[in-house]
C-alpha positions in Angstrom: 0.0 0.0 0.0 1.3 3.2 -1.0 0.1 6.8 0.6 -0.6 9.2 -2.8 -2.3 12.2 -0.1 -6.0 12.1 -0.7 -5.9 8.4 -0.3 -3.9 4.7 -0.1 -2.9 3.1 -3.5 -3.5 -0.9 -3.0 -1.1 -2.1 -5.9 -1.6 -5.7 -5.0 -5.6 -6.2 -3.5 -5.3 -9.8 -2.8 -2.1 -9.4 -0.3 -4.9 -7.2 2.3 -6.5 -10.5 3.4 -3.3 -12.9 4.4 -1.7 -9.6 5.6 -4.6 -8.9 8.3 -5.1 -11.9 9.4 -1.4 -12.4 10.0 -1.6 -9.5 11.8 -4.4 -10.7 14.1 -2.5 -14.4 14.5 0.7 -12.7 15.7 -1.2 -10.2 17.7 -2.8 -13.0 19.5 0.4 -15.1 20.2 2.0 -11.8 21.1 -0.7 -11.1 24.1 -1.0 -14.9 25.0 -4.7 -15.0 23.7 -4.8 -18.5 21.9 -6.9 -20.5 23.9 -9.9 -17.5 24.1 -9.3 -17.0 20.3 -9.6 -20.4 19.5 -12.1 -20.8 21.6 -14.4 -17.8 20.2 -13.3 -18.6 16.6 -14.6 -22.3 17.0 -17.6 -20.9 18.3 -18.2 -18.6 15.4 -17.4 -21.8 12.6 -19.9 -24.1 14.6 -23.0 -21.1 14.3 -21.6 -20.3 10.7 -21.9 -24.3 9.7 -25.2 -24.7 12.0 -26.9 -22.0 10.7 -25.2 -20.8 7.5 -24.8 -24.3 6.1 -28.4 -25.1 7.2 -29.6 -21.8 5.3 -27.4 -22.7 1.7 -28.6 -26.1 1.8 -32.5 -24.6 2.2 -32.5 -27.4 4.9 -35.1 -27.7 7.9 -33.9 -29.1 11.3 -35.8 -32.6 12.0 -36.2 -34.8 15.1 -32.9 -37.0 15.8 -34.7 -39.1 18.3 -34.1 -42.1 16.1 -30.7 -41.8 15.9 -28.0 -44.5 18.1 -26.0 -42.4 21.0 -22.3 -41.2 20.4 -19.8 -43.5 21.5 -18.2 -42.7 24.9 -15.2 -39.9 24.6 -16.2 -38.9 21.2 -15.2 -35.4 20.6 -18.3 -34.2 19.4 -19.8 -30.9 20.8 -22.8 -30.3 18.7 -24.5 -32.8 16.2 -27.9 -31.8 14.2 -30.1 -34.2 11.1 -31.5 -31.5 8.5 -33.4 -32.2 6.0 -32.5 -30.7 2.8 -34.6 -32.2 0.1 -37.9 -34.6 0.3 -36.2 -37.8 1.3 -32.7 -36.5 1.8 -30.6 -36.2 5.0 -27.4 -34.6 6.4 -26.3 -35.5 9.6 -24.2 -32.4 10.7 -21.3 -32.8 13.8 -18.8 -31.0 14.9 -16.2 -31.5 16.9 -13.3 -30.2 19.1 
């Protein structure tokens, strides 16, 4: 990015995205924030897939009552059956 006085010339547009969020990554380390950024950034991809994937797929939630129980010391957090077509499933985890 180069100053010109009335404004910033980007001469390469795609470099802005890595170079932020490098930024935030060593800004994180630097402060000794990974566990809470990891924590609130996993938190943020579950709702995105939950309700963002739910919402692309033009899915509706249906009853998982039928489904077998997790097996002990699975890592899965939050689990969810949509149905996104007549007669068609997804079965949606996610895990830590």
């Amino acid at each position: 990015m180069v100053s010109d006085g009335d404004g910033v010339i980007v001469a390469l547009p795609t470099a802005i995205s890595p170079a932020v969020r490098l930024h935030i990554v060593e800004t994180v380390i630097r402060h000794d924030h990974v566990k809470s950024f990891e924590h609130r950034l996993f938190g943020h991809q579950i709702a995105e897939m939950f309700h963002g994937g739910i919402r692309g797929l033009k899915a509706r939630p249906v009853g998982a009552a039928g489904l077998p129980q997790l097996p002990p010391n699975t890592h899965t957090l939050h689990q969810k059956v949509v149905e996104f077509d007549q007669g068609k499933f997804a079965h949606l985890l996610s895990s830590a």
